[in-house]
N, C-alpha and C positions, 0 to 999 in steps of 0.2 A: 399084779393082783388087781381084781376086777370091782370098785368098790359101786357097792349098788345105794341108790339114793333112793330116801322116801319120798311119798310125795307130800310131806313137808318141806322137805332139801328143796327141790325140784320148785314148789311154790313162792319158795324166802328166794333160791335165785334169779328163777324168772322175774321176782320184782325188782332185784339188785337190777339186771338188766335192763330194764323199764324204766329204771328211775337213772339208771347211766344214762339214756336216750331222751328221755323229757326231760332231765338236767342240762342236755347238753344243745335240743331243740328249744330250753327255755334260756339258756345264755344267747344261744344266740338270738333269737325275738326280743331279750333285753339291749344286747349289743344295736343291731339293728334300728329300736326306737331310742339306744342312746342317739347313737349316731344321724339319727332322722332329726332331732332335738337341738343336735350341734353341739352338743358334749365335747368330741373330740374336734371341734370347729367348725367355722360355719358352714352351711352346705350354699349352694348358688339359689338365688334367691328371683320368683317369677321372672322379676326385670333381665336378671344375668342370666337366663336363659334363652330369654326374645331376644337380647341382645351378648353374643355370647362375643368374648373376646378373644382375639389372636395377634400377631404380630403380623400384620402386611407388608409388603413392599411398596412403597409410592412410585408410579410407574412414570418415565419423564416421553410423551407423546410428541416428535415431530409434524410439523405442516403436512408432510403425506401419510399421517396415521399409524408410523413406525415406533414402535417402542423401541431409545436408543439408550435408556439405561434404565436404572434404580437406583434408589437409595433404599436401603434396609438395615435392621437389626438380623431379619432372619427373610432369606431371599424366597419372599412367598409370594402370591400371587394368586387370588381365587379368579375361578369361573364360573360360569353355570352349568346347572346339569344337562344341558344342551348340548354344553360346549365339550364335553366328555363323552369319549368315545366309549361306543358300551364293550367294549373289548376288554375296557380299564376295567369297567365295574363288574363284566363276569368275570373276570380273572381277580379278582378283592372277594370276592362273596365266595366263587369254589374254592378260593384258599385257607379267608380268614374265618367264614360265616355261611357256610350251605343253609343255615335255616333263619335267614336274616328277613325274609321276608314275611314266617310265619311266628317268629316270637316276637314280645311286645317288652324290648331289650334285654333281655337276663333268658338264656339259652339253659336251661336246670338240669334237664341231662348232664351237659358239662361242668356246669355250676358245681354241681356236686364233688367235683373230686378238684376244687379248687382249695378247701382248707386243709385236709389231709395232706395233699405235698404240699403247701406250703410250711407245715409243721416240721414238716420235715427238710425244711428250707431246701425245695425242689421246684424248678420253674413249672408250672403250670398253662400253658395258653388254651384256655377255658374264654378269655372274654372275649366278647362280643364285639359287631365292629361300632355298637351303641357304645359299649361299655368305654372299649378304645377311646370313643371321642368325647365320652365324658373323662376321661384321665386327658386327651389332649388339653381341651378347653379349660378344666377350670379344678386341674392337680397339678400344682407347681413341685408336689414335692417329690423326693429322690427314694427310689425303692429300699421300705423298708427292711433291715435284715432279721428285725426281730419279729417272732412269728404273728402275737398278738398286732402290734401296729401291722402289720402287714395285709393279717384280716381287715382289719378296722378301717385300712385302704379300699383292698376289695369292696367292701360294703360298702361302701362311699361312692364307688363308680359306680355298684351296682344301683344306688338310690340314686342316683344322678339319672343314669341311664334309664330309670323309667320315667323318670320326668323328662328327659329329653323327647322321648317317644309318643308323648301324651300332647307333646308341644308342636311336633313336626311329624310332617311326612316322610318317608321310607327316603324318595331322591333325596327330599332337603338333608335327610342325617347321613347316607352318604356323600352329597357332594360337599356339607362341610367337612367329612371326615377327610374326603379327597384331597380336600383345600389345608388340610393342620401337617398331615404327618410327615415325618422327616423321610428324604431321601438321599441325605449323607451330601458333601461338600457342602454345607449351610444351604442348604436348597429345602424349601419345604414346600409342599403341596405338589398334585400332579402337574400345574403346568408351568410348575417351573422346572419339576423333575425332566419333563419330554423336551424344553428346552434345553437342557444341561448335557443331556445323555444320550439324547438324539435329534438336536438341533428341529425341532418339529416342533408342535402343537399337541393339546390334549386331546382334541378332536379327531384327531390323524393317526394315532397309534394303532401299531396294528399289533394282532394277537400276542405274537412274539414277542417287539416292543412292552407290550402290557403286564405280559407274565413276568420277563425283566425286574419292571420297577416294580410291580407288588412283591418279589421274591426277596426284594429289599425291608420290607418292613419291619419284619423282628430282630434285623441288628445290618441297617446302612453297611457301618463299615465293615464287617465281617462278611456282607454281601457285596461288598460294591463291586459292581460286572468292569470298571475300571484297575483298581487293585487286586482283586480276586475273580476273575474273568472265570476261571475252571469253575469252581463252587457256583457263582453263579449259573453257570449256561447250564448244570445241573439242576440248580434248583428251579430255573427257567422250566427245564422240561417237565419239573416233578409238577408245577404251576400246571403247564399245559394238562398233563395227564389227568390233572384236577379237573380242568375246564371238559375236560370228554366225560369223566363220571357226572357230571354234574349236569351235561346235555347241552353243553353251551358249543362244544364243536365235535365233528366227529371225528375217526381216529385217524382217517386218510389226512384230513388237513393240521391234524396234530403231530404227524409224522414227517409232512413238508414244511412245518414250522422249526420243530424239532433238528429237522436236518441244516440249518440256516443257521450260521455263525451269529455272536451276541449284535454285529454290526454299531457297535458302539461310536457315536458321532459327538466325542466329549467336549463340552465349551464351560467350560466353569466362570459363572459371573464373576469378574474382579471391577472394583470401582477404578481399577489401571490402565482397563482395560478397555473396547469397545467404541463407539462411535463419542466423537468429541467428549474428550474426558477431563478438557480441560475445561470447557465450557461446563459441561457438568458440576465440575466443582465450585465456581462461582458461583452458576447458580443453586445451588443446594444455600451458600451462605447468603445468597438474596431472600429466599423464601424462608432459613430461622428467622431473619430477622422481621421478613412479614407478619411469620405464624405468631410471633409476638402481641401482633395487636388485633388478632381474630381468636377467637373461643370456640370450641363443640357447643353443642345448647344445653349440654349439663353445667357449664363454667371452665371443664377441662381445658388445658391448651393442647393444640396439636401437638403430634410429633412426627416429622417427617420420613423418620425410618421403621414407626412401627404400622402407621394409621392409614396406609392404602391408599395414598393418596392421589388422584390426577394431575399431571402440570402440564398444563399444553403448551407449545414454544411455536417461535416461527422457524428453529432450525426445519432446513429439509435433509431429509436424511440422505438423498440421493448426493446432491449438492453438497453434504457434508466428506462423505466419502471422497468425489473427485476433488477437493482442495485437500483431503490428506494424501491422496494419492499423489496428487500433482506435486507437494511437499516433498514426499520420499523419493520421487521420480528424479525432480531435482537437483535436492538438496542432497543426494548420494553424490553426484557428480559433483558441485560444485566444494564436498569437503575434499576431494581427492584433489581441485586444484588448489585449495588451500590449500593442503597439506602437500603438495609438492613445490609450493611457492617458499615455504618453513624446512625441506628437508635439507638436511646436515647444518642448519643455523644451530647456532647456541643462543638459546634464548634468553638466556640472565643476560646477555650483552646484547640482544634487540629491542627488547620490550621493554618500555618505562615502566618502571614500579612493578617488577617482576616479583622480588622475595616479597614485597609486602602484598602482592595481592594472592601470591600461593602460602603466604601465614592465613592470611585472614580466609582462605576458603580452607584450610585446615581449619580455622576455631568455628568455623559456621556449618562443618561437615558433621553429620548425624556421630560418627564416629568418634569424633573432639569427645559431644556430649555426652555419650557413653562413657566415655574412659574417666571423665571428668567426675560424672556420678558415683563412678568407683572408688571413687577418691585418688586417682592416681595424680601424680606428681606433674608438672610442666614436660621436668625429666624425662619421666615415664612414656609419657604420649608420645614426643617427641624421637624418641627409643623406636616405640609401637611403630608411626608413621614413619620411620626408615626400615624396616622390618618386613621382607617379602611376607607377603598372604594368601589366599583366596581372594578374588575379587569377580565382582559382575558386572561386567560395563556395558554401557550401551554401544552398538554398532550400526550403520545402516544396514550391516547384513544379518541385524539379530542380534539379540544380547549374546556375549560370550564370558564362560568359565576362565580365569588367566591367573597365573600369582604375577602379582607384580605387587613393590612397593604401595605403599596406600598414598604415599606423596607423590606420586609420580602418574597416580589414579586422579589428584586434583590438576596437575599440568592438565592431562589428557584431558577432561572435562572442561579446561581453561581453554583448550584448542580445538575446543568443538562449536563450529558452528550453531546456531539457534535462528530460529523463523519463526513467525507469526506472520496470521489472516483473517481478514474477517471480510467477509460478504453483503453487501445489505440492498432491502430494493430502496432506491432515496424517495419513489413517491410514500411508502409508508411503513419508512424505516425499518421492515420487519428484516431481523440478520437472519441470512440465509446458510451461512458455512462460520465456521470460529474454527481457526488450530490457533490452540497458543502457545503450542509449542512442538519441539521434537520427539518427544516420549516421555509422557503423563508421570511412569513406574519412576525413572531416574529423575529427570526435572518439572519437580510439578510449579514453577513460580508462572504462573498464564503471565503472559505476552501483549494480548489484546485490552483487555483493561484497566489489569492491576499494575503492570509493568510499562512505564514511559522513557523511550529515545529521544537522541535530538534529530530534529526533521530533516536537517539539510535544505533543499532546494526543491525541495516537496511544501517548501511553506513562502516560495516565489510566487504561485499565483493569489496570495491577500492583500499583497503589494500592490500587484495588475491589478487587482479587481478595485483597488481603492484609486489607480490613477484610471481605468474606466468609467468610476463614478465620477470621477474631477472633469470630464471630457476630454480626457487621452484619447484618441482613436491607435488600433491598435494597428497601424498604419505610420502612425509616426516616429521619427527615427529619432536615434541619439549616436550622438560620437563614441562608439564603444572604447573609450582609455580612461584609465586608473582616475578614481573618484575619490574625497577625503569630506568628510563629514566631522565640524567640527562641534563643539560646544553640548557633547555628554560625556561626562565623566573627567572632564578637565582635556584631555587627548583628544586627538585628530585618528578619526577609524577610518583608514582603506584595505579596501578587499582586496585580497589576489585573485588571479585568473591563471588558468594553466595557460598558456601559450601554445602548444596543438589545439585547444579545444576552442580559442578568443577569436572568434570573428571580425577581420579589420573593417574600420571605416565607418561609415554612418549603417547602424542596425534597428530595424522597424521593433516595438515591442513583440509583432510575432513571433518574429524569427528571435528575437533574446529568450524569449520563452521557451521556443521550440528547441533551443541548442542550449539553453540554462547560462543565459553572459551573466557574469557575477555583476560586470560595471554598469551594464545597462540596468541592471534592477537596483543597485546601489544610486544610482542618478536620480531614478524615480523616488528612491526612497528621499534623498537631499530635497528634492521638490516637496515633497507630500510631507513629508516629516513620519514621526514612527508613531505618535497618540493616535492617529484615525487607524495607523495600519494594527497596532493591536488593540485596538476597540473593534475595530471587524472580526479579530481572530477570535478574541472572547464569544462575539457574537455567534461565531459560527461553533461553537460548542468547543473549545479550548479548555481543558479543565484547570492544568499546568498553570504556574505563572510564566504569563506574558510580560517581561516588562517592557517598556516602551523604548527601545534601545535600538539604533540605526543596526544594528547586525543581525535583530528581526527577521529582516527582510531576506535574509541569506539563512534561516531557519537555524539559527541559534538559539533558540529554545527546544525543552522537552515535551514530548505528547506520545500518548497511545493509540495506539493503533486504532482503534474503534474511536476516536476524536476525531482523526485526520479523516479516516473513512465516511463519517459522518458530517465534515465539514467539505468535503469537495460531492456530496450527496447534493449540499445547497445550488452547486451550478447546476446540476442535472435534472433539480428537482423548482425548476423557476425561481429562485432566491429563496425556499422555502424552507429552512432547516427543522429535520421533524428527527425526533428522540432518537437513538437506537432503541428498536423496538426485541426483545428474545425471549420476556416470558408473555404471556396473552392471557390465560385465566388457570387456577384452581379449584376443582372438584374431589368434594371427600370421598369417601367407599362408593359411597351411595348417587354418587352425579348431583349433589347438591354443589352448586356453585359459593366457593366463601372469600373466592379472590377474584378481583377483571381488574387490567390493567390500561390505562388510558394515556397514550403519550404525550408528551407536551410537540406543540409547531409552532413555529414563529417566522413573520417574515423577516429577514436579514439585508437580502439583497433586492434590489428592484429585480425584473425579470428581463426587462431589456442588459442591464450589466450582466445578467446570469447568463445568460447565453451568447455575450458578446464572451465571456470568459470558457466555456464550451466551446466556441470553434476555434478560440486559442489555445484549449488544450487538446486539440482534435488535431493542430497544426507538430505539436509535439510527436503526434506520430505518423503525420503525411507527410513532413517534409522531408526532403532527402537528407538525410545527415544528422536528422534533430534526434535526441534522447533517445525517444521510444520508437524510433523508423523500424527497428528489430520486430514488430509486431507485423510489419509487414512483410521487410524483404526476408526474415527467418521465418515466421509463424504463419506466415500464407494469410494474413487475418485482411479481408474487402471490406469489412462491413462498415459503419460508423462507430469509431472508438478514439478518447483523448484521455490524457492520463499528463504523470509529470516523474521523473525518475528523481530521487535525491541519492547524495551521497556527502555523508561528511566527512569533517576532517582528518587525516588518516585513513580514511577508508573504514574507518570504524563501525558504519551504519549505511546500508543500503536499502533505498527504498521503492517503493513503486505504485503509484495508487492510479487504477483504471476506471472511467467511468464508459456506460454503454448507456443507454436511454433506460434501461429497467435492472442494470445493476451498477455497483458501487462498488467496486472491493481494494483493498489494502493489504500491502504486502510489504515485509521490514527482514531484513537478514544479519544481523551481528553475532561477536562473540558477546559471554556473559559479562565481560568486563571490556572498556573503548581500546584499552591499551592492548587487549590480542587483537588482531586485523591483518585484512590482508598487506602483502607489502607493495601492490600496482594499484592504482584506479581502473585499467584496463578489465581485471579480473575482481577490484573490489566495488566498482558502483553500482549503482541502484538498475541499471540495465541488464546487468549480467546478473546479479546478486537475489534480483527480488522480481525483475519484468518477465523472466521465462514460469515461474510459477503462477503469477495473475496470469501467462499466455497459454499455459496446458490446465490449467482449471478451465479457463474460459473455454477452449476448445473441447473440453467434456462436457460441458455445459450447455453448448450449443448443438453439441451431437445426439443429446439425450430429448426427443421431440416429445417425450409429456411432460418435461419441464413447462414448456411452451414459450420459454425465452424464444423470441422470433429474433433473425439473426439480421434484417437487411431493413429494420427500421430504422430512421434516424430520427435524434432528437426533436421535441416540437419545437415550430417555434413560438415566440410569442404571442398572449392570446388575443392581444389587439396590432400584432404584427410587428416585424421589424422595422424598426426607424435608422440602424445603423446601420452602415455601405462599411462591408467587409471586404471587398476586393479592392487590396490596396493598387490594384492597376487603373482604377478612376482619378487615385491623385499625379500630383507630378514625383517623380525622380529626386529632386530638387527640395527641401524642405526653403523657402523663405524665410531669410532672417530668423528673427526671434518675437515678432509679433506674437501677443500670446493669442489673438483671433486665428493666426493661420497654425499653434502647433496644438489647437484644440479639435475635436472632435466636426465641428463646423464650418472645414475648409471655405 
């Protein structure tokens, strides 16, 4: 039945209607100026708009301009709209914003059918890529499900977004939007994305590339051309086919984009990961503790993983690499002779304090802690760590998937090998290379600073250099036989000497140096006594306690790597000991400088001793037979190079510290604990152990000519000349008596 309206009816409803639509235009204008008001919270305010905030990554800058890691909350990274390839940004506008360039942020065509689905709790993507970046920058909060809040969001970006618009130009609001949004594995912004997922640059993307990572934006992980490769490379094309409607390519070259696999070149930042990561971590805890006593200009303090910061260093990245390479090169071979010098041994019956030091790396293994915090029993754990598993271990050839017991997981890591190195130039201490260790993921305790061994015979030449300062020439000989040093500690101390390795007869300090005689440096020491010889050592940057103890001189103290490297820097560097130098300066976002670093130098040594002690460690590896001769007859090495091999007791520690005129490096080989080692000197000292890896770094080092380490210089000498007659073939054969005129320096 057809019912027919007066136009009465007809008048009363058309107002109904009217008054539906001006009620509903006049909520929202009331919403609107609540929300402009800050009713529903505060809106971003002039300042936070000039200054808007995100979460950066602080980028860590090598000596050759290499960025070799980050620190971050969220792994971001801005650039400029330069530096963005316009592939990225026509592929972001035809997808996200065909009219981005003609609305003044709020798109109202679209706009419009933003609150109706959402009433209807229906996704919408209506916003803008204004709108977008005003939700990235400055909406912390998590999508509403109720419709009202939901709106009252919307409006919020939308009043944002015209402020943003009113504030900045078209590039500036895209490339910070470039720079905020996420592209899935904590990667934010495009150039981190084009690193991450195509090993590239923002600059260098190409079409395909572009449509990629824009295809990613309304759900990373649902897109990610890693996990979901198919979906992707579809939405990829559907990107392109945007970029042809939009006139940004045409269809031939959207077809041979189209026809080309995602090419995905996946590198996901891990702080595990990447060039010196163990250095990295250090210094990250050098600079909290800097950022301590510097402020933003508001009063704020830094923060190192959110504020973008710059840290320049003097690693070079090139030179970083070949010390890890020469590392792994190594230190593969050298565990396969350990570990065939140990196979079919029972180890409870070799190794001293075997059950107590695999209890104690059970209670200090992540694992312990775990089970501990469960509250589990002694019992329990102890259950647990006999109890096959899953496990991840480290290998030279890659980590592997394994079950084995988890006790049997701390042997293994008991009988693993470990290395450290560090590099540095000695005129101006800047360190050049740092591994501190064998793999950052599994053992992260660095090597080089935080971690000190005992020296061995690597701490012989503070001895020499203290009887070159007394007028030793290093020409004069001693009766190489067994030496007893009475009057410390109540007891008479004599050193042993292997017997293949003890030189008979009368031996010149050289050649004790060059072939490391225990007794000839015990001798000197009974003469000189042990107070000058560690007040030199302190001198020379010794951090460790030195005590003053006759066993000294046979490197019976602990030190780190970066100490000893930095203290045989002094021969090289005319008795000049200058700091370890690896952080340089600090620049916030913006290239304001807030940090410079200035080394400490001191003179130590006169520079006539410094260099008489340089051609005595130059003798360590010209002589036939001495230590480090392996640099020659193995490593092909002509050029000017002296160094000193140690090895301690047991074999426990192997060392190796090389100097050349412009470098310095050190090199330490043990297990984590003295009691694993090798079971030979042959295959455990500091020749074998530690002299082939300062030997194939050096050799990458010299092959790489922009380095511009020159290879065929030799040391200076001093700067008003040498006064000491090194060639012991001007004196006699014969040492006279004991006149102390004729066994000094001034035959």
């Amino acid at each position: 039945m057809i019912v027919k309206l007066s136009p009465q009816d007809i008048k009363r409803y058309n107002w109904y209607i009217w008054r539906f639509f001006i009620g509903c235009f006049a909520f929202v204008v009331i919403l609107i100026g609540l929300t402009t008001l800050g009713v529903f919270g505060p809106l971003p305010s002039l300042r936070d708009l000039e200054n808007p905030k995100s979460d950066q990554a602080s980028a860590i800058i090598s000596s050759d301009k290499q960025v070799i890691g980050k620190y971050y909350f969220k792994n971001r990274s801005s650039v400029n709209f330069k530096d963005i390839s316009p592939n990225a940004i026509n592929a972001l506008i035809a997808k996200e914003d065909n009219h981005f360039y003609s609305h003044s942020g709020v798109d109202f065509w679209r706009t419009f059918s933003i609150i109706p689905y959402n009433l209807v709790n229906k996704k919408q993507g209506a916003s803008t890529i204004t709108q977008q970046l005003a939700k990235n920058l400055f909406s912390n909060e998590q999508p509403a499900h109720n419709s009202i809040k939901r709106i009252i969001q919307k409006l919020r970006e939308l009043i944002i977004a015209v402020r943003i618009e009113k504030h900045y130009t078209k590039q500036e609001i895209i490339t910070m939007y470039l720079n905020t949004v996420d592209f899935g594995s904590n990667t934010f912004g495009i150039s981190s994305a084009a690193q991450t997922y195509f090993n590239t640059t923002a600059a260098n993307l190409t079409p395909d590339q572009a449509a990629t990572l824009i295809q990613m934006l309304t759900a990373p992980t649902k897109n990610s051309p890693v996990r979901h490769p198919d979906r992707a490379l579809n939405n990829r094309n559907f990107v392109l086919n945007r970029m042809v409607s939009e006139g940004y390519l045409n269809g031939g070259q959207a077809a041979e984009y189209k026809a080309k696999p995602l090419g995905i070149d996946y590198h996901q930042v891990d702080h595990n990961e990447g060039l010196a990561p163990y250095f990295r971590a250090v210094l990250k805890d050098d600079i909290k503790r800097i950022l301590t006593t510097v402020n933003k200009a508001d009063g704020t303090p830094y923060d190192i993983d959110r504020d973008g910061l710059k840290i320049y260093t003097t690693i070079n990245a090139s030179m970083q690499e070949y010390a890890e390479a020469a590392q792994r090169e190594w230190m593969r071979d050298l565990q396969n002779q350990f570990n065939s010098q140990w196979k079919g041994v029972k180890l409870s019956d070799k190794i001293k304090n075997y059950k107590l030091l695999i209890d104690q790396g059970i209670r200090q293994s992540d694992r312990y802690r775990e089970l501990k915090a469960e509250g589990q029993s002694e019992e329990e754990i102890i259950n647990n760590f006999n109890t096959p598993d899953n496990l991840n271990l480290f290998t030279w050839r890659g980590n592997i998937d394994t079950v084995m017991k988890p006790v049997d997981s701390i042997v293994y890591c008991k009988m693993l090998l470990r290395n450290a190195l560090m590099s540095m130039d000695p005129t101006t201490g800047y360190v050049k290379a740092w591994v501190g260790g064998i793999n950052f993921e599994h053992f992260k305790y660095d090597q080089v600073k935080v971690g000190a061994r005992q020296v061995g015979s690597t701490a012989k030449p503070f001895t020499y250099a203290v009887a070159i300062n007394n007028g030793y020439s290093p020409c004069f000989q001693i009766d190489n036989v067994p030496v007893t040093i009475s009057g410390y500690g109540g007891q008479g101390w004599t050193p042993g000497s292997s017997p293949l390795e003890t030189l008979p007869g009368m031996v010149t300090l050289r050649a004790a140096l060059a072939h490391s005689q225990n007794w000839v440096t015990a001798a000197l020491m009974k003469e000189l006594t042990p107070e000058p010889v560690a007040e030199l050592i302190k001198k020379m940057g010794i951090h460790n306690n030195v005590p003053p103890y006759p066993s000294i001189c046979l490197g019976v103290f602990d030190a780190t790597v970066m100490d000893m490297t930095a203290a045989y820097s002094v021969f090289a560097n005319h008795g000049v000991w200058t700091e370890p130098t690896y952080l340089l300066r600090i620049e916030d976002k913006n290239g304001n400088e807030i940090y410079n670093y200035t080394p400490k130098v001191k003179q130590v040594m006169n520079e006539q001793d410094a260099y008489v002690m340089v051609d005595m460690l130059k003798s360590v590896v010209d002589m036939s037979g001495a230590t480090g001769n392996r640099l020659r007859w193995k490593y092909n090495f002509t050029n000017p190079i002296g160094g000193k091999t140690g090895t301690t007791s047991d074999n426990s520690d192997g060392w190796f510290i090389g100097i050349t005129p412009k470098l310095v490096t050190g090199v330490w080989t043990g297990c984590e604990n003295r009691d694993f080692h090798f079971r030979t000197t042959r295959m455990g000292e500091g020749s074998n152990s530690a002299l082939p890896i300062f030997a194939l770094y050096l050799k990458k080092v010299y092959a790489d000519q922009s380095l511009d380490i020159k290879k065929n210089i030799d040391f200076e000498l001093p700067k008003k000349g040498l006064t000491t007659v090194l060639d012991c073939n001007v004196y006699s054969q014969q040492q006279k008596g004991t006149n102390e005129v004729e066994k000094k320096l001034s035959f």
